[in-house]
GUDO-967147 format. One record per residue (C-alpha): residue in one letter; y negated, x, z negated. Coordinates in Angstrom, 1 decimal. Layout:
<pt><type>a</type><py>Y</py><px>X</px><pz>Z</pz></pt>
...
END
This chain:
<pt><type>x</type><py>-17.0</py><px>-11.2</px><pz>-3.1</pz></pt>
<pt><type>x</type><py>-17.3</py><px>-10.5</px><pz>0.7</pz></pt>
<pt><type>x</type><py>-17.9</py><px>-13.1</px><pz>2.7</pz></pt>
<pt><type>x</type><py>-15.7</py><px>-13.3</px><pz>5.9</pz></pt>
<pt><type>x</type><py>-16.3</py><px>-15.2</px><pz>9.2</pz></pt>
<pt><type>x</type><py>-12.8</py><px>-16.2</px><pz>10.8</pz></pt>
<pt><type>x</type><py>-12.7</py><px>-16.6</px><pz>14.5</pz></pt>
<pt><type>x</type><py>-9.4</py><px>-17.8</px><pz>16.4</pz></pt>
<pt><type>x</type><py>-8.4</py><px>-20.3</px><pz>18.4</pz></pt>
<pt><type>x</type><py>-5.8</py><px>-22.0</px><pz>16.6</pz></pt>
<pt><type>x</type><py>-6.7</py><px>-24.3</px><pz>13.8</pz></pt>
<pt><type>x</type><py>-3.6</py><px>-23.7</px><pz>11.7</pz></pt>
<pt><type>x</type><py>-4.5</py><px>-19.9</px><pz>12.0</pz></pt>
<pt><type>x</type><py>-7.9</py><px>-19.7</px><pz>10.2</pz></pt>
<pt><type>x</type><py>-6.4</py><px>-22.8</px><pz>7.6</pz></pt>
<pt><type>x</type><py>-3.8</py><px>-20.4</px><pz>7.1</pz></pt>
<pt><type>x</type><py>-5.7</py><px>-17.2</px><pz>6.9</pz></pt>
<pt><type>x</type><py>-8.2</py><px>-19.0</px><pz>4.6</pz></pt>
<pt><type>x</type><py>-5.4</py><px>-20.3</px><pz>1.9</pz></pt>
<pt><type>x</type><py>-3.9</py><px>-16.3</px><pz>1.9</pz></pt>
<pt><type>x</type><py>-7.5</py><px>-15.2</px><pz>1.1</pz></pt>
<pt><type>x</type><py>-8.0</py><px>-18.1</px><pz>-1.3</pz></pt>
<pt><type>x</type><py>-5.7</py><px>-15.8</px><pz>-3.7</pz></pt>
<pt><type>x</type><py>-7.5</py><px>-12.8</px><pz>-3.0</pz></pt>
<pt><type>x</type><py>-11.3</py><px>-11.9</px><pz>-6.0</pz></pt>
<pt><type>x</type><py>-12.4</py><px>-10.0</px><pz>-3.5</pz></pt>
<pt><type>x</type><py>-12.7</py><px>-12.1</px><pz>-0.3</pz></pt>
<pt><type>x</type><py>-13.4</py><px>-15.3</px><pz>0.6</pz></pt>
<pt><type>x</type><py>-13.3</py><px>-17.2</px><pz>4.5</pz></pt>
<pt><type>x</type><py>-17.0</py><px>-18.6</px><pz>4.3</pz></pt>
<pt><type>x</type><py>-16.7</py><px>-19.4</px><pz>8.0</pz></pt>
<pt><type>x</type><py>-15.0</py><px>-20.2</px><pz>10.7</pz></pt>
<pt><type>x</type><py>-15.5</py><px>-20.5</px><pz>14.6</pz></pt>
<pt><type>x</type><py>-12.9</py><px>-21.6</px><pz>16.8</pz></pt>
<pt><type>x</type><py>-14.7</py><px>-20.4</px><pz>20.4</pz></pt>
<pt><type>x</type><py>-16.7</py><px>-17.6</px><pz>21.4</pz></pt>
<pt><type>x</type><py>-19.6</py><px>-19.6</px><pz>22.0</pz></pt>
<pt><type>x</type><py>-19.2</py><px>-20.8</px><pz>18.6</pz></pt>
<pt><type>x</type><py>-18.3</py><px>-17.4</px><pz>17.0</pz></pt>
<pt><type>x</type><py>-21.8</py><px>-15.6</px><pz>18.2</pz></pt>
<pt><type>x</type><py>-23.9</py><px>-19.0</px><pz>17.0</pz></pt>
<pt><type>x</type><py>-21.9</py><px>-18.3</px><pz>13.6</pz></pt>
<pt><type>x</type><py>-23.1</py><px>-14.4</px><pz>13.4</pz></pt>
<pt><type>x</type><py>-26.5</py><px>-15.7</px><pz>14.3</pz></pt>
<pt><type>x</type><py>-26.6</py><px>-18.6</px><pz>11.5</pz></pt>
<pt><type>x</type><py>-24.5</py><px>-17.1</px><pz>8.7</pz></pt>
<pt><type>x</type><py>-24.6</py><px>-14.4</px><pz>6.7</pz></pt>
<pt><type>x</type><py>-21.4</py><px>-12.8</px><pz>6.5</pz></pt>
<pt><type>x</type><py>-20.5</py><px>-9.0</px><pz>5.5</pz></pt>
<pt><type>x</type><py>-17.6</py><px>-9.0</px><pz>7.7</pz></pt>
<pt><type>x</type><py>-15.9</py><px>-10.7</px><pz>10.9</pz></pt>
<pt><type>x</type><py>-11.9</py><px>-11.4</px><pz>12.0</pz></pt>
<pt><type>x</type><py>-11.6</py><px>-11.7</px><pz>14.9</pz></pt>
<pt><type>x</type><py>-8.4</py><px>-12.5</px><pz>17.5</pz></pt>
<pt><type>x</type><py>-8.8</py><px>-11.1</px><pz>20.7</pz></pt>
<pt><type>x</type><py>-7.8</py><px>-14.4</px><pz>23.1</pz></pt>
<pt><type>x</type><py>-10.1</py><px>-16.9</px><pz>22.9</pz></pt>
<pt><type>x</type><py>-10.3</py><px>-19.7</px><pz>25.1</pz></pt>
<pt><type>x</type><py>-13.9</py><px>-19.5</px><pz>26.4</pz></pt>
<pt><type>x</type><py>-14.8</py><px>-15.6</px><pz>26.2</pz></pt>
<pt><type>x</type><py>-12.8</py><px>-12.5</px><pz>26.0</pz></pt>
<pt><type>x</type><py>-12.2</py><px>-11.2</px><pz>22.4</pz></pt>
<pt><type>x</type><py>-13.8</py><px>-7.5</px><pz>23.7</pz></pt>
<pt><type>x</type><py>-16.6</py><px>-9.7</px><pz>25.0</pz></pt>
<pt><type>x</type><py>-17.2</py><px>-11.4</px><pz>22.1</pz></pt>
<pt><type>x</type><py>-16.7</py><px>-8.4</px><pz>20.0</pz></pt>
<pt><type>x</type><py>-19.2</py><px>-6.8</px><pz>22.3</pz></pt>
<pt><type>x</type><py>-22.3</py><px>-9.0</px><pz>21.8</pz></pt>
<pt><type>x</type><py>-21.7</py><px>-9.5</px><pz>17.6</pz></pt>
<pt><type>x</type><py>-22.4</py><px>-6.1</px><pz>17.8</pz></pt>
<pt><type>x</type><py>-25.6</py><px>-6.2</px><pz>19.8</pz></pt>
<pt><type>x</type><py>-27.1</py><px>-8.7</px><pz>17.8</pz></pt>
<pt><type>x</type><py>-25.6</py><px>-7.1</px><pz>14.7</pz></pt>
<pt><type>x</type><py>-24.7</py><px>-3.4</px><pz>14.9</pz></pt>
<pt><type>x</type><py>-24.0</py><px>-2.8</px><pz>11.3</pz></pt>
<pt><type>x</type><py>-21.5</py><px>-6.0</px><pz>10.8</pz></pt>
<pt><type>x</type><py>-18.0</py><px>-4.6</px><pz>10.3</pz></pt>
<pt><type>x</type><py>-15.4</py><px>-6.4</px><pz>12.5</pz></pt>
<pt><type>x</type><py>-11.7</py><px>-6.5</px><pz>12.4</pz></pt>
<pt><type>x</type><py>-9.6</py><px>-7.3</px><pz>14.9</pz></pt>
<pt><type>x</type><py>-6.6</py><px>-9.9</px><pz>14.0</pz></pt>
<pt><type>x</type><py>-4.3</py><px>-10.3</px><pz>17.2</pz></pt>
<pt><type>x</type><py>-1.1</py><px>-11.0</px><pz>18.3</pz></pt>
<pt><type>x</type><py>-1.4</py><px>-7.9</px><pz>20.9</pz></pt>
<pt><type>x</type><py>0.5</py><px>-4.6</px><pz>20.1</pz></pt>
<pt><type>x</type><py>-1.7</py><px>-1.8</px><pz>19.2</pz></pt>
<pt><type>x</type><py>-1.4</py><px>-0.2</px><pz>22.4</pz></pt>
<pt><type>x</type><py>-2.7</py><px>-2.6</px><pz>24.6</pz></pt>
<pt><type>x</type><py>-6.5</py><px>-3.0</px><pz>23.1</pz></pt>
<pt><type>x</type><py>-6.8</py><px>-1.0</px><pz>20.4</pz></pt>
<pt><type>x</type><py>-8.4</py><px>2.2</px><pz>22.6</pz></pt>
<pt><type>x</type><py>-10.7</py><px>0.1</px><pz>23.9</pz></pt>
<pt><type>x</type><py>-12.2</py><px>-2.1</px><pz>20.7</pz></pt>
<pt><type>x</type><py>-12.5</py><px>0.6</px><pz>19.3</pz></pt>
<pt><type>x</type><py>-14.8</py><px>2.1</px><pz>22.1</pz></pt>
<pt><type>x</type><py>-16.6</py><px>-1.7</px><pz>21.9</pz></pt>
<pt><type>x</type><py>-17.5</py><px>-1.0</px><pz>18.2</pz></pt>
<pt><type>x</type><py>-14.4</py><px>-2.5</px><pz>15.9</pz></pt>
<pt><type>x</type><py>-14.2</py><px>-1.7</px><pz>12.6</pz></pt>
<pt><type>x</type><py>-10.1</py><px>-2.1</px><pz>12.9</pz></pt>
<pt><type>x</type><py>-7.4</py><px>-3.4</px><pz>14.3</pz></pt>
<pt><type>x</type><py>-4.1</py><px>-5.2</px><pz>13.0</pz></pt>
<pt><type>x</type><py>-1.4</py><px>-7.5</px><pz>14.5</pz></pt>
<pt><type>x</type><py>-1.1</py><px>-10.6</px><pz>13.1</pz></pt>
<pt><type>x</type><py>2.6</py><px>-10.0</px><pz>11.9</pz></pt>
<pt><type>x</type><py>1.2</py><px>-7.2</px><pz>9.9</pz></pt>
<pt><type>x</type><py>1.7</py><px>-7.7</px><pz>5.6</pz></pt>
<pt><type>x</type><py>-0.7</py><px>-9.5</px><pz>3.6</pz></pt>
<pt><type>x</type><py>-1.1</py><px>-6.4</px><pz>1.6</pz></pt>
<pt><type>x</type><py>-2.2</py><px>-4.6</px><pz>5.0</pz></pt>
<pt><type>x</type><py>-4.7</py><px>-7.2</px><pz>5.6</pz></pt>
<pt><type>x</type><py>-6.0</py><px>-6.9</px><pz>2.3</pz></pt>
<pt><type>x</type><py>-6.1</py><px>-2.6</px><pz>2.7</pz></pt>
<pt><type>x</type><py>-7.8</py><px>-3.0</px><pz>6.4</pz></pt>
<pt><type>x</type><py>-10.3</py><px>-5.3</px><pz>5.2</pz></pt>
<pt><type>x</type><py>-11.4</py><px>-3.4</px><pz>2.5</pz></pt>
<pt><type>x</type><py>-11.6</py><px>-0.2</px><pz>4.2</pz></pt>
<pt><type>x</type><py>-14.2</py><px>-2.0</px><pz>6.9</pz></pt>
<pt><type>x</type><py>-15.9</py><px>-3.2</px><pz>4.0</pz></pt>
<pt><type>x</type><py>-16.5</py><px>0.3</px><pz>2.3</pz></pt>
<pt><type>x</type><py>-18.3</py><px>1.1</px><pz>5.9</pz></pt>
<pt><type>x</type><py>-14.7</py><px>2.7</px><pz>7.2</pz></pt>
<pt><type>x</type><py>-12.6</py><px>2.2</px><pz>9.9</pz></pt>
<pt><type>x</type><py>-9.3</py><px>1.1</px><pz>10.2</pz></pt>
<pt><type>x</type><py>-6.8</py><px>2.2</px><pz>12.6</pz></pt>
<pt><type>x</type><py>-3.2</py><px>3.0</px><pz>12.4</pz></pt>
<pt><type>x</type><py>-1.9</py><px>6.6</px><pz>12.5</pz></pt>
<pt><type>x</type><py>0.4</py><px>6.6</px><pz>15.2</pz></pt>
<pt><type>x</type><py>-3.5</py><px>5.5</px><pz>17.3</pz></pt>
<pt><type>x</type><py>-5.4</py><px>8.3</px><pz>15.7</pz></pt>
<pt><type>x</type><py>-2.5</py><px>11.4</px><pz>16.3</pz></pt>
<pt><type>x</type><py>-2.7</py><px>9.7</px><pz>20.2</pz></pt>
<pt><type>x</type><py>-5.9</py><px>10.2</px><pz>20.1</pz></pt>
<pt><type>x</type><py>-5.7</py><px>13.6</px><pz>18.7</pz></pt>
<pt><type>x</type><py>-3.5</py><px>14.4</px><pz>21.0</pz></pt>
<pt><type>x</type><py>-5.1</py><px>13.0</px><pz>24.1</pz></pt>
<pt><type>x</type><py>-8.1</py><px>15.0</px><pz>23.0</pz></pt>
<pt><type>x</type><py>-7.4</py><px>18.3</px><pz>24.2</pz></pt>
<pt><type>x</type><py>-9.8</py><px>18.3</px><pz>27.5</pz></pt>
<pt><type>x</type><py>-12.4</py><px>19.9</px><pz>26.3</pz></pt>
<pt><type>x</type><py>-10.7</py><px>21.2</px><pz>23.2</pz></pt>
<pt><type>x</type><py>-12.0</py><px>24.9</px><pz>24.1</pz></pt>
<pt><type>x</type><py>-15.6</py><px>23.6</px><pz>24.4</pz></pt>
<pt><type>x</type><py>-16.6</py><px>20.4</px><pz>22.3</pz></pt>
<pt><type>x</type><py>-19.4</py><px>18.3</px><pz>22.4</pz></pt>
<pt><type>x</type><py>-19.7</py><px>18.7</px><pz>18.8</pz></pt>
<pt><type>x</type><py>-19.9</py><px>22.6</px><pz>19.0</pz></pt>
<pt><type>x</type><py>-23.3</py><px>21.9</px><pz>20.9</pz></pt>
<pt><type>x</type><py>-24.9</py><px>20.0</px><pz>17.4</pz></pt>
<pt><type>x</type><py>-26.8</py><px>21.9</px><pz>15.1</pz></pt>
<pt><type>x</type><py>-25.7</py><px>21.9</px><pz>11.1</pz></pt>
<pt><type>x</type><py>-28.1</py><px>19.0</px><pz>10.7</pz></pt>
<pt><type>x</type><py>-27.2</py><px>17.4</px><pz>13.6</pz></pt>
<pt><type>x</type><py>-23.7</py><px>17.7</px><pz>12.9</pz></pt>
<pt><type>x</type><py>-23.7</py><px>16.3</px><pz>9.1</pz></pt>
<pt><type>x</type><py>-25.5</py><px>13.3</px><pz>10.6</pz></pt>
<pt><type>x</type><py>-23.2</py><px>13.1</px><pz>13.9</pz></pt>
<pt><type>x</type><py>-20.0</py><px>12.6</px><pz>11.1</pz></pt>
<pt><type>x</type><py>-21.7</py><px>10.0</px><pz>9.7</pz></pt>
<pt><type>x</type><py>-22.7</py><px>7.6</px><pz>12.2</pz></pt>
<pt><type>x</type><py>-19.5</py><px>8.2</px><pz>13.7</pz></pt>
<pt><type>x</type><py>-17.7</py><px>7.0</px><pz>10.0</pz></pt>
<pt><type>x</type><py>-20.5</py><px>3.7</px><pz>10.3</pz></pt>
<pt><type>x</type><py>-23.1</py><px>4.7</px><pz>8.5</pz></pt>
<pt><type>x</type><py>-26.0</py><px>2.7</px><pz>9.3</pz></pt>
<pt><type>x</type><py>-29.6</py><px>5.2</px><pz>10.0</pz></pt>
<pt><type>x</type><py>-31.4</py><px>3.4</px><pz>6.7</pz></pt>
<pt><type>x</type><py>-27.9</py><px>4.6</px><pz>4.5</pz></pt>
<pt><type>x</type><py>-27.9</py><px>7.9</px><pz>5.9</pz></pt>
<pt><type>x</type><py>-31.6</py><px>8.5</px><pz>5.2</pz></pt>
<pt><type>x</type><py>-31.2</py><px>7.7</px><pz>1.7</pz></pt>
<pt><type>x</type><py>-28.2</py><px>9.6</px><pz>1.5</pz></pt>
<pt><type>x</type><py>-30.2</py><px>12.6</px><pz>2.7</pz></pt>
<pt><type>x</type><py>-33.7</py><px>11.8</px><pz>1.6</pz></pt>
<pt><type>x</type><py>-35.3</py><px>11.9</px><pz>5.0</pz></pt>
<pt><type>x</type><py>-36.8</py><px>9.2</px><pz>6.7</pz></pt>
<pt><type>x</type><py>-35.0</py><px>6.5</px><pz>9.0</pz></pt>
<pt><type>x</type><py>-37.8</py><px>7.5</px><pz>11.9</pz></pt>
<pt><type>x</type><py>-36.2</py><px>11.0</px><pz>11.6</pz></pt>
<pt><type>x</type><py>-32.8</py><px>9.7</px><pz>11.5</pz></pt>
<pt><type>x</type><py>-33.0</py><px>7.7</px><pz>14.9</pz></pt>
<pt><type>x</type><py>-34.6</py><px>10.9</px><pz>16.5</pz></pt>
<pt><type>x</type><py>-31.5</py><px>12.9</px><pz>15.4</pz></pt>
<pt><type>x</type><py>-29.3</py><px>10.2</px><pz>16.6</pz></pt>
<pt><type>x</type><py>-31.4</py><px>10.1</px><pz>20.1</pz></pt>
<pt><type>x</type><py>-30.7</py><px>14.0</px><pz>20.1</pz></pt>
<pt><type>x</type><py>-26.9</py><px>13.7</px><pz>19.3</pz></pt>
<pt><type>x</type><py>-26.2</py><px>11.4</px><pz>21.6</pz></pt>
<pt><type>x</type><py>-28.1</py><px>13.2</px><pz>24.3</pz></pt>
<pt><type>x</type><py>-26.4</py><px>16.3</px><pz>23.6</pz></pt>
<pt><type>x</type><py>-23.0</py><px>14.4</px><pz>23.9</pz></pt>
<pt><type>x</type><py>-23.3</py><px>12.9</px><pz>26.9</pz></pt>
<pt><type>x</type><py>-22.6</py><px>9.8</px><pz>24.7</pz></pt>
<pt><type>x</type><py>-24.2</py><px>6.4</px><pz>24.6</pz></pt>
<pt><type>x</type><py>-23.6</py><px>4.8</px><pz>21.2</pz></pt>
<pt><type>x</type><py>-22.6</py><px>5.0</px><pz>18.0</pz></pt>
<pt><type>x</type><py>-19.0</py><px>3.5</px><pz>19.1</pz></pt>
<pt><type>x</type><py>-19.0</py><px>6.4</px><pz>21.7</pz></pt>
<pt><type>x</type><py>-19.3</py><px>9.0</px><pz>18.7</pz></pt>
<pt><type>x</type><py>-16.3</py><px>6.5</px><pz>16.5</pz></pt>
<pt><type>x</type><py>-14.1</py><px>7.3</px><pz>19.1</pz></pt>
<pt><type>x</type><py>-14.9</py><px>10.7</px><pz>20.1</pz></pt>
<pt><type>x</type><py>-14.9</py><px>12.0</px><pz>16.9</pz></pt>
<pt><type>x</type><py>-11.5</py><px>10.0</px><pz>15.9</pz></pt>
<pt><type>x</type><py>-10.1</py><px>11.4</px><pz>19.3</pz></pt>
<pt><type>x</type><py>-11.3</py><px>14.8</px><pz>18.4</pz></pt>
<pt><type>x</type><py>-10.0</py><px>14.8</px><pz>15.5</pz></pt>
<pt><type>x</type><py>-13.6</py><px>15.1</px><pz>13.4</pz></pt>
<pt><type>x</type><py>-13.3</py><px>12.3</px><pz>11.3</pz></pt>
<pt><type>x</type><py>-10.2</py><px>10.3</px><pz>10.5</pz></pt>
END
């Protein structure tokens, strides 16, 4: 069962979200923070596979927040719960390192769908985002970044940018997680990119992954 760590605000929220998920066998609200502060001492202390998180929060910014769970844990899939439309934050989380991002009006059955795609190692993010993405990614359409990656470099490019971590892609391709990292160094020098959220987005906005 995964193991989810709830952070909002609002008391009756996370009771609420907890007795939906209570009828779900696959996930279970194991904890809960109702701060910022408290939400990145939770991600320290508990050992969850995967974080909900609302964007306002009283003390620190949800992108913030967002921001350092993924310093101190870059392979911890988070989802973004919010009251917010899409268009408002979901460019930039996703730039930040989210794993998704719904509204909280959305089904239960969608929360269900976008939790366990994050879980799988995916990302989840609506289609109308993704074809504005494609769409807006026609700068350098005649040149990519990407064309500038070897074939190597390219098959492990795809897969950092889908959230593989470097120790899953080694095993996937039976190289070493030293060799890996110095791909990953390579890729994101040849880029012009800084992190693996930099190749999420450019390769969603490129239309290279989806």
């Amino acid at each position: 069962m995964t193991r989810l760590l709830v952070v909002d605000d609002h008391e009756i929220v996370r009771a609420g979200l907890k007795q939906l998920l209570a009828e779900s066998k696959e996930f279970t609200v194991a904890g809960e923070a109702g701060s910022g502060v408290d939400a990145v001492k939770r991600v320290n202390d508990f050992d969850c596979d995967a974080v909900l998180l609302d964007i306002s929060m009283p003390d620190i910014n949800g992108i913030d927040i967002l921001k350092e769970i993924k310093r101190r844990k870059p392979a911890l899939p988070v989802l973004i719960l919010t009251m917010h439309p899409e268009e408002d934050y979901a460019i930039n989380v996703m730039r930040a390192g989210a794993s998704g991002y719904l509204q909280k009006d959305c089904s239960f059955d969608d929360l269900i769908s976008a939790l366990r795609t994050i879980a799988s190692g995916r990302r989840f993010f609506s289609t109308a985002l993704l074809k504005q993405l494609a769409a807006d990614g026609g700068a350098d359409a005649q040149d990519p970044r990407h064309s500038r990656l070897s074939e190597r470099e390219f098959q492990i490019f795809c897969r950092l940018a889908k959230g593989q971590t470097v120790s899953e892609i080694a095993e996937e391709l039976l190289l070493s997680g030293k060799t890996i990292n110095t791909y990953r160094i390579r890729i994101l020098d040849k880029m012009g990119l800084k992190t693996n959220s930099d190749l999420t987005y450019y390769a969603i906005k490129h239309g290279v992954i989806q």
